[in-house]
N, C-alpha and C positions, 0 to 999 in steps of 0.2 A: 715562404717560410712557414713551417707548420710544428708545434713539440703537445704532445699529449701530456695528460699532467692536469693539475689543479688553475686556476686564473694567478695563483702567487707566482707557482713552478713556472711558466707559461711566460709572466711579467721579468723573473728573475732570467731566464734564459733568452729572451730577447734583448734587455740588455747587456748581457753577455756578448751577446753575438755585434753587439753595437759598439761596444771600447774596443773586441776585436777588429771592426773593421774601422776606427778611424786611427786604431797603431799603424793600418798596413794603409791608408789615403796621406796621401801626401800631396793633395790638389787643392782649389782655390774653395775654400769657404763657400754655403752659400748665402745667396744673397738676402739680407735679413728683410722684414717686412717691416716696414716702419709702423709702430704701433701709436694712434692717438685715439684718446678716449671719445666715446660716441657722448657726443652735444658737453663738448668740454667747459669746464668754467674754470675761472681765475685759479683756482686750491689746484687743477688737474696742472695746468699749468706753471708753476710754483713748484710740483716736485720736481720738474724738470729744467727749473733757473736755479737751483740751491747753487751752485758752482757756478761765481760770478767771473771766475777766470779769463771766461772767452768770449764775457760781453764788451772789451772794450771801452768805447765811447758812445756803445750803441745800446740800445733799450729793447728788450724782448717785447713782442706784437701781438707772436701764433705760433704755429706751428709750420713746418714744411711738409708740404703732403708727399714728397719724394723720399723723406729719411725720416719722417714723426722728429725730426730736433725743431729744438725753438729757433724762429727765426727771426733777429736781428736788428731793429731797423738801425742802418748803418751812419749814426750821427758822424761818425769818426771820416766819411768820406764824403757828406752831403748834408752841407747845413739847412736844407728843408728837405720836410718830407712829406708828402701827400698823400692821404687816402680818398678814391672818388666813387662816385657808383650813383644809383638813382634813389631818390629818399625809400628810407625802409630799409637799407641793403647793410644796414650796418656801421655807419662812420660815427653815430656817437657813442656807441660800444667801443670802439677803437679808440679815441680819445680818453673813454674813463681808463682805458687798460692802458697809454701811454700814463696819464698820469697816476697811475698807482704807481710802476716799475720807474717812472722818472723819481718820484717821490721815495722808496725803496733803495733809490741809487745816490742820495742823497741832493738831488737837485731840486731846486725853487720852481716851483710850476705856477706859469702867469696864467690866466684867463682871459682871451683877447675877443673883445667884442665888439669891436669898430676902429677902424683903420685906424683915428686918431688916438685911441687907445694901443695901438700896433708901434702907430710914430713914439708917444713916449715912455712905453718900454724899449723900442730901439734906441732915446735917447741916453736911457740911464743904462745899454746892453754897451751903449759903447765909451760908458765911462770903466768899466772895465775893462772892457779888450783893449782901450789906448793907454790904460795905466792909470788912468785919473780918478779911480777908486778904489775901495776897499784895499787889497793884497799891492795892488797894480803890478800883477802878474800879467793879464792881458786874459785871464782864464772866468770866464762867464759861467756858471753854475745853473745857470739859468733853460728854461727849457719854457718856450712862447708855444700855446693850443689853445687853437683856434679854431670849431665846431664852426661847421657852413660860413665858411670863407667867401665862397660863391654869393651870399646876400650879403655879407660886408660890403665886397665891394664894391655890388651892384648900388648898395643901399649910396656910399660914396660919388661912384661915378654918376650916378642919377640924379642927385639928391645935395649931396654934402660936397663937390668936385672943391681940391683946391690946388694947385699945378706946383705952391711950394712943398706942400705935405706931400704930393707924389711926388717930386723930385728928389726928395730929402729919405722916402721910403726905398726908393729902387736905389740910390747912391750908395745904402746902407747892405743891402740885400745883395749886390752887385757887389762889394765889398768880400764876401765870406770869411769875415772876421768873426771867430770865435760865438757866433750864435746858432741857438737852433729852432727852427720854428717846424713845430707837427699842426696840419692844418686838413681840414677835407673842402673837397667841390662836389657839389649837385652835380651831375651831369646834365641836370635838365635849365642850367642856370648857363650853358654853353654860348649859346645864342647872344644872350645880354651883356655875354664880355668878351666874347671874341674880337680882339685886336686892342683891348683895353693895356695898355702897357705894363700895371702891377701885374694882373692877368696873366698875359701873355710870358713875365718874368718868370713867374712861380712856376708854370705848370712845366715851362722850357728846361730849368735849372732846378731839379728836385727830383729825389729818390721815388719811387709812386707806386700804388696799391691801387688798382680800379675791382672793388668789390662788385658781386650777382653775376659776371659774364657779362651776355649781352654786348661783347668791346663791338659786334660791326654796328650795333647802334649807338654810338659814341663819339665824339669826337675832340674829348676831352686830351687824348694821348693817339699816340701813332699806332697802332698794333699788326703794323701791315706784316709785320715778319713771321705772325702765326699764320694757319691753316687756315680755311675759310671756314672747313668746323669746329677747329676748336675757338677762333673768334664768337661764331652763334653760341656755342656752349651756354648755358641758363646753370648760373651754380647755386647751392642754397645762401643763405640772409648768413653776412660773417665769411666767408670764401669768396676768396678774391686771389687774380692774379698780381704778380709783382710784372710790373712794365721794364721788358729789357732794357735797361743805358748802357752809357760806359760807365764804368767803375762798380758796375750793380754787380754783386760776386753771382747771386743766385736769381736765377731768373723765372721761376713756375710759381706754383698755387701755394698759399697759404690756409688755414683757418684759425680765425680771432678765436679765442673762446669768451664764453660770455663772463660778462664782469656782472659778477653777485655777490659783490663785498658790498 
């Protein structure tokens, strides 16, 4: 396409020629580019939750690097949800950005810092889900985060073990009564709990984020159904895959953005 002429004449004639041809296309859209801002923080993300419509039960995280919309973590389908990765890679940036948008959506955010602090907020999580407080609707407001899970409950099983508090914790968990717990693991904390029972509950029965790559150095999560390179992949600090399950709608990369509130 070429029009002689001035840079205005030039600009107005091109779009000319552009409303003419999408009167006579009558085919498929193309395909948009998903836009997310470079080294995004909390405000970039916020103009894109204004519309709380389609969060559900669920609390925005990041972003989806497939469509740039926020994605989700899906409380409404998985009463836990894990973020894992190796220290450095980002999980207690994710925890402050759960609890900004849990807090934003009107919920009670606990701070759990040891298992037996875990046992009694499950105690008083399940006076309301049975009825036996406040509303006694059964409906928990509540939303348990818990930063480096992985030393909790190495600190427990090494240290503090007591066989009622774990029976009374996994009873409760095994339950999926009306609570939610956002928690992260070390990956390098894998070793020290493998086959440990809470352990083994959480990471088996929960929605999950392994932030950096790195998954074939991992063995926190399955990831044998990717590629062998896109498993190696090395992503930057705050990007991290979502770990396929069932009931997970969306399955690929996120990015957290950073919390600087």
């Amino acid at each position: 396409l070429c029009h002689t002429g001035s840079d205005y004449e030039r600009s107005g004639w091109i779009q000319a020629q552009i409303e003419r041809l999408n009167v006579c296309y009558n085919g498929m859209s193309a395909v948009k580019v998903p836009y997310i801002p470079e080294d995004p923080g909390i405000a970039d993300l916020n103009i894109c939750t204004v519309d709380r419509t389609d969060w559900g039960d669920g609390i925005p995280l990041g972003y989806e690097t497939e469509s740039g919309k926020p994605w989700t973590i899906p409380f409404g389908d998985m009463n836990i949800v894990v973020v894992a990765g190796r220290k450095g890679s980002g999980m207690t940036n994710a925890c402050l950005t759960v609890g900004y948008y849990a807090e934003r959506t009107g919920r009670i955010v606990r701070e759990i810092t040891s298992v037996e602090e875990l046992l009694s907020e499950i105690r008083e999580s399940s006076l309301y889900v049975n009825g036996e407080h406040g509303s006694g609707n059964g409906n928990d407001r509540r939303i348990m985060i818990c930063d480096d899970l992985s030393e909790k409950l190495a600190d427990f099983y090494e240290s503090d073990y007591d066989r009622d508090i774990e029976e009374e914790v996994l009873d409760f968990l095994r339950s999926n009564k009306g609570y939610s717990l956002f928690a992260t693991l070390r990956s390098e904390d894998h070793t020290r709990l493998v086959g440990r029972r809470l352990y083994e509950m959480i990471r088996e029965n929960c929605a999950a984020v392994y932030l950096g790559g790195g998954l074939d150095r991992q063995n926190v999560f399955d990831c044998t159904y990717l590629s062998y390179t896109e498993q190696c992949a090395v992503k930057p600090v705050g990007t991290g895959t979502v770990i396929k399950r069932r009931g997970i709608r969306y399955s690929s990369d996120i990015i957290i953005p950073l919390f600087d509130g």
